[in-house]
C-alpha positions in Angstrom: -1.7 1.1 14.3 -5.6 1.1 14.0 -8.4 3.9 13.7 -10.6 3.7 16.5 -14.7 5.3 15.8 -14.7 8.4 16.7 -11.2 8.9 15.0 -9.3 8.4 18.1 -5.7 6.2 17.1 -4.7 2.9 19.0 -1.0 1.6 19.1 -0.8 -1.9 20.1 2.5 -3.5 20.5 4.5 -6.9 22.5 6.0 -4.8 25.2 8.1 -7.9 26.6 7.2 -11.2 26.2 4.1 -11.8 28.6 2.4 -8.5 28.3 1.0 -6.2 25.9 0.7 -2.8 25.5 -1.9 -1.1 24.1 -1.7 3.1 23.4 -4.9 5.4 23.1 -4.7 8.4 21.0 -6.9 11.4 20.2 -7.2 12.6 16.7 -4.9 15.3 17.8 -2.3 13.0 19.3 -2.7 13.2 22.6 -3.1 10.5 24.7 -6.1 9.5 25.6 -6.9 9.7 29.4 -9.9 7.8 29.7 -8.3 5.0 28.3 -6.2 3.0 30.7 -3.8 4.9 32.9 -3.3 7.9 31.1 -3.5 6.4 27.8 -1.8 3.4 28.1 -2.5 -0.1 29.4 -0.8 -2.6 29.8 -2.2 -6.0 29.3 -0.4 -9.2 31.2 -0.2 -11.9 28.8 2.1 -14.8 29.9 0.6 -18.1 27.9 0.0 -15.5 25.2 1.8 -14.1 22.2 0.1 -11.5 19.9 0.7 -10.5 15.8 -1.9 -8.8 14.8 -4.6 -6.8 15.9 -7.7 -4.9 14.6 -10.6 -2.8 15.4 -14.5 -3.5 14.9 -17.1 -0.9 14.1 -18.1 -0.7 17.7 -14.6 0.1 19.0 -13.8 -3.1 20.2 -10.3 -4.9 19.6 -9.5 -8.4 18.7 -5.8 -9.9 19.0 -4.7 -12.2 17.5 -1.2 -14.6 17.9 -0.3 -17.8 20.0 -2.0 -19.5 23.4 0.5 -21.7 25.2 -1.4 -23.5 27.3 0.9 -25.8 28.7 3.3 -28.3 27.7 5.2 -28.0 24.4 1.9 -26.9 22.5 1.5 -23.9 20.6 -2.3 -23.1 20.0 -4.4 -20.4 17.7 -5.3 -17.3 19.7 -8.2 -14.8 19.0 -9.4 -12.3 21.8 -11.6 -9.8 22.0 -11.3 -6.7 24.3 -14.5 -4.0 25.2 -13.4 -0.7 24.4 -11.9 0.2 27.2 -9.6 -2.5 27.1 -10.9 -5.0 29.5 -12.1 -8.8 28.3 -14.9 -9.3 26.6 -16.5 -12.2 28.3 -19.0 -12.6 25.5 -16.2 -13.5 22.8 -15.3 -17.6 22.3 -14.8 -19.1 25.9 -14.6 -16.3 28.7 -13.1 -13.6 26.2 -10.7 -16.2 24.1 -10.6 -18.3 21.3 -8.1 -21.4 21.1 -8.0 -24.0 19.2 -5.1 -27.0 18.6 -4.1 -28.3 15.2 -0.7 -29.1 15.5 2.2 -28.6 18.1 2.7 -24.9 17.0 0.1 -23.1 15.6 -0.1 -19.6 15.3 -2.2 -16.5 14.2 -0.4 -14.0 12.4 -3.1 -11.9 10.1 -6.5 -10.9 11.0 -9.3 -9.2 8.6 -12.9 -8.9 9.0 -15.7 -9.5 7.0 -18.5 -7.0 6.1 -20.4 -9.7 8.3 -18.3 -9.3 11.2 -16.7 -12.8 10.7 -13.3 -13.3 11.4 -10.7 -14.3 8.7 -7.3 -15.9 10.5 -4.1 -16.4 8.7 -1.4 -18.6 10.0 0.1 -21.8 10.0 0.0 -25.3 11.7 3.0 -27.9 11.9 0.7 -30.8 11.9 1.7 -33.6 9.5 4.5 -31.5 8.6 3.5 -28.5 7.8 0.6 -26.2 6.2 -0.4 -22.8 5.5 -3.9 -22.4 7.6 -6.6 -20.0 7.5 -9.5 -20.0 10.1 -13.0 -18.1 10.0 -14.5 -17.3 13.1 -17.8 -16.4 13.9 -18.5 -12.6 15.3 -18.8 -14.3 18.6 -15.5 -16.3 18.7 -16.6 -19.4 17.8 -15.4 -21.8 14.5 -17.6 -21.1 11.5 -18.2 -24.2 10.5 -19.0 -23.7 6.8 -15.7 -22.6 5.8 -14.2 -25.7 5.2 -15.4 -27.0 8.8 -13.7 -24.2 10.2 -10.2 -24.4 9.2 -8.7 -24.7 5.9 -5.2 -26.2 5.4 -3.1 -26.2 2.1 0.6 -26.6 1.0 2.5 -23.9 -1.9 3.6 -26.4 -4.6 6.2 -28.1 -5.6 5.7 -29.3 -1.5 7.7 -31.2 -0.7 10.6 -29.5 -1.9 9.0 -26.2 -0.7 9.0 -24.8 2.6 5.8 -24.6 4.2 6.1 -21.4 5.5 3.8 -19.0 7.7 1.1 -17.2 5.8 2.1 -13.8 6.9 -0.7 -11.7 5.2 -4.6 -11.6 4.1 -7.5 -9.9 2.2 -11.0 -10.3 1.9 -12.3 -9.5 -1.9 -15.8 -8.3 -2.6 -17.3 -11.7 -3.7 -16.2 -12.9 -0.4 -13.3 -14.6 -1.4 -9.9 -14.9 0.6 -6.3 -13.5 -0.6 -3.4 -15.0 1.7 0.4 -15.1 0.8 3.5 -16.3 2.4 7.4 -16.3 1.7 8.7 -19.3 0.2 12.0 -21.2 0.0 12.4 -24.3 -2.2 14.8 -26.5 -3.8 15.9 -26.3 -6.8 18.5 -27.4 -9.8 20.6 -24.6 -9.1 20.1 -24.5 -5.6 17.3 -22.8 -3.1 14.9 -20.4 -4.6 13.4 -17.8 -2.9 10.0 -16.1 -3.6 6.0 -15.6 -2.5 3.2 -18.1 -2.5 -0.6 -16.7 -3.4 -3.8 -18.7 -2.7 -7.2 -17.7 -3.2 -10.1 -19.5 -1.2 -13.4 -19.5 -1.7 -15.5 -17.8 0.8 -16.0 -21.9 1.4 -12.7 -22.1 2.4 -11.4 -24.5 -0.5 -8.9 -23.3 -3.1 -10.2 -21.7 -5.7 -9.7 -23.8 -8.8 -9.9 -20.7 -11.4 -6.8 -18.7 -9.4 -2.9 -19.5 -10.5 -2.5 -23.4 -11.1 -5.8 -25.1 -8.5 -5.7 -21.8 -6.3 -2.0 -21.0 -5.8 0.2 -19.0 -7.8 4.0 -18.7 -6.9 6.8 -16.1 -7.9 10.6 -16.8 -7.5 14.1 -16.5 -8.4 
């Protein structure tokens, strides 16, 4: 669900894999009939899969998931649509951003910086495995002072740990990054269960001062 200017309501959903569906809603709850076909358009997407989405101040939505562009690869996926829904060819490369890390790679979390920045949370398989956040620029391209882009980090006590999908994400007031993710490692009693933290720096490193070197963990 996200709040459109204007206080109009947008419902964005995976219909079926390959397209998605996005809803347009007037404060009242009507639908919205200048958006779409009365309300409600429908979006093919078939190298695409989409997580998350969210809204800018000027009505515009990004989406955010997986690009499969061919192949076994798995890429990260951003794009940006004009408010009424069509591609916004100013956004990354023809209205999408992708970029390859590993052989899957995948968005799940979005949040935007007071700057309009774009703050990614997901994961990579590359060399095994790590949590990733990414930082866009407002027009779809890397922002390459945060960490050169991309920054990459396991939960300790890898490798016994899991490295799991970062499946949530908050920017704080100073600018730095709050991103968590479920966790299942071994231990003497058998596999426990529980939530990795990490705080970046708005730099994109771990911040040394958060939990034990920028991760904290909980379990049972």
């Amino acid at each position: 669900i996200l709040f459109v200017p204007g206080g109009k309501i947008a419902a964005v959903t995976n219909s079926d894999y390959g397209y998605v569906k996005i809803a347009r809603y007037l404060p009242n709850g009507q639908p919205d009939l200048t958006f779409g076909t009365q309300g409600l358009l429908t979006i093919p997407t078939p190298t695409q899969r989409i997580y998350d989405a969210a809204v800018l101040n000027d009505g515009r939505i990004l989406l955010a998931g997986s690009y499969f562009p061919g192949g076994n690869a798995v890429d990260f996926l951003v794009t940006r649509l004009n408010p009424d829904g069509t591609i916004d060819q100013a956004f990354g490369n023809a209205g999408v951003f992708s970029v390859n890390q590993g052989s899957f790679d995948v968005v799940n979390r979005l949040a935007i910086q007071p700057d309009g920045k774009i703050v990614c949370a997901g994961y990579t398989s590359d060399a095994g495995g790590y949590q990733a956040v990414l930082r866009l620029n407002a027009n779809g391209t890397l922002d390459t002072s945060f960490n050169g882009g991309m920054a990459v980090f396991r939960f300790p006590p890898y490798p016994h740990s899991s490295p799991r999908q970062l499946q949530t994400v908050k920017i704080l007031d100073d600018g730095s990054i709050l991103t968590a993710a479920p966790l299942n490692f071994a231990h003497p009693t058998g596999i426990a269960l529980g939530i990795g933290i990490a705080r970046l720096t708005p730099a994109g490193v771990l911040d040394q001062s958060f939990g034990t070197q920028g991760t904290s963990l909980a379990t049972r």
